[in-house]
C-alpha positions, 0 to 999 in steps of 0.5 A: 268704227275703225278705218280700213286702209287701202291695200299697198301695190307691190311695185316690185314686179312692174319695176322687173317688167319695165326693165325687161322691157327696157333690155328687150327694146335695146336688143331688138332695135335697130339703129340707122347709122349715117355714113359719111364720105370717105375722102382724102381731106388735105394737109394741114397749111404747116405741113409740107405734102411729099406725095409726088404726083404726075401732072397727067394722073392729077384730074383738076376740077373746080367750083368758084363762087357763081357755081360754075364748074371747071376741069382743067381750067375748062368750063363744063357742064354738070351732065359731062362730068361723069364721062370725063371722069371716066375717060381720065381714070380709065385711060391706061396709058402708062406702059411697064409697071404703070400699065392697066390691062383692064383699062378701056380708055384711049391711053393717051399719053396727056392723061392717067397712067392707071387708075390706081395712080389717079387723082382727082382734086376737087377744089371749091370756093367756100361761097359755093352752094351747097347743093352743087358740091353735093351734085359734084360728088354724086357725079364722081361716086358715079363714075366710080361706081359704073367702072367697078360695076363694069369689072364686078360683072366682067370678073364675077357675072354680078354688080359691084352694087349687088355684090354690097347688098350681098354682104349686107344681106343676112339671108346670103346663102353664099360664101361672105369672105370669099365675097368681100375678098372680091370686093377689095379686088374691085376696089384695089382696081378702081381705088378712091383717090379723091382730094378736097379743098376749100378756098378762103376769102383771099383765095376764092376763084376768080375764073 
């Protein structure tokens, strides 16, 4: 009696259907980017910085090793950064080209001129926690954020927050340029201007 062979599978078509499935899923998935910091890192040691700051537009603050937290030599609590960062970049006391007509600070003469010729330099020692540089960072993007957000809704009656969730909303129903077009308003207005070092071993803060 002669054998039957077993039918052969056309595996022809399920290659086909896997590689559909393959394009669909890279189509329809979504893939969560991670967004970094934007901060002006400093130069390298070699290289000679020509970038001429006023003493009074420069907002100093410090992180030693024990994490204790310094503005302008000062010791301060972590809840009080926030006000003072605001007081020194919205402080408009220059005068002439260096005048803030929209600033709402005390214009001191010892502080910022403008918001756009402020900088605040942040200096950590690099036995620092972690998690108090990240505590620090969130106090000034805070600050940051609460002065654009007061502007946003003095110029355009909406949040600088909202007016970034807008953008990102495909459902928007509004004009998108003329919205990022009003963005790059508010944040020519309060621009970040923050610098960042880390000290070694030999330079580790002794205050």
């Amino acid at each position: 009696m002669a054998r039957r062979l077993a039918p052969e599978v056309n595996a022809g078509s399920m290659a086909d259907i896997a590689f559909l499935l393959l394009i669909f899923f890279l189509v329809s998935t979504t893939i969560e980017t991670d967004y970094g910091i934007s901060r002006k890192l400093p130069p390298p040691e070699n290289q000679e910085d020509k970038t001429f700051i006023k003493e009074k537009n420069l907002f100093q603050i410090e992180i030693n090793q024990a994490n204790r937290l310094f503005v302008e030599k000062k010791p301060i609590d972590l809840k009080e950064l926030r006000a003072a960062a605001i007081a020194f970049l919205d402080n408009g006391g220059g005068d002439k080209e260096d005048s803030c007509s929209y600033c709402r600070g005390l214009k001191e003469a010892t502080s910022s001129d403008n918001p756009t010729k402020a900088v605040i330099s942040l200096i950590n020692s690099r036995e620092t926690s972690y998690a108090t540089y990240v505590a620090v960072q969130n106090e000034l993007v805070a600050a940051y954020t609460e002065l654009r957000n007061r502007e946003a809704i003095r110029l355009y009656n909406v949040s600088f927050i909202q007016m970034k969730e807008y953008v990102k909303d495909v459902n928007y129903s509004g004009d998108k340029l003329l919205l990022r077009e009003q963005i790059h308003k508010i944040l020519s207005m309060y621009p970040d201007q923050l610098s960042e070092a880390a000290l070694n071993e030999e330079q580790s803060l002794n205050i």
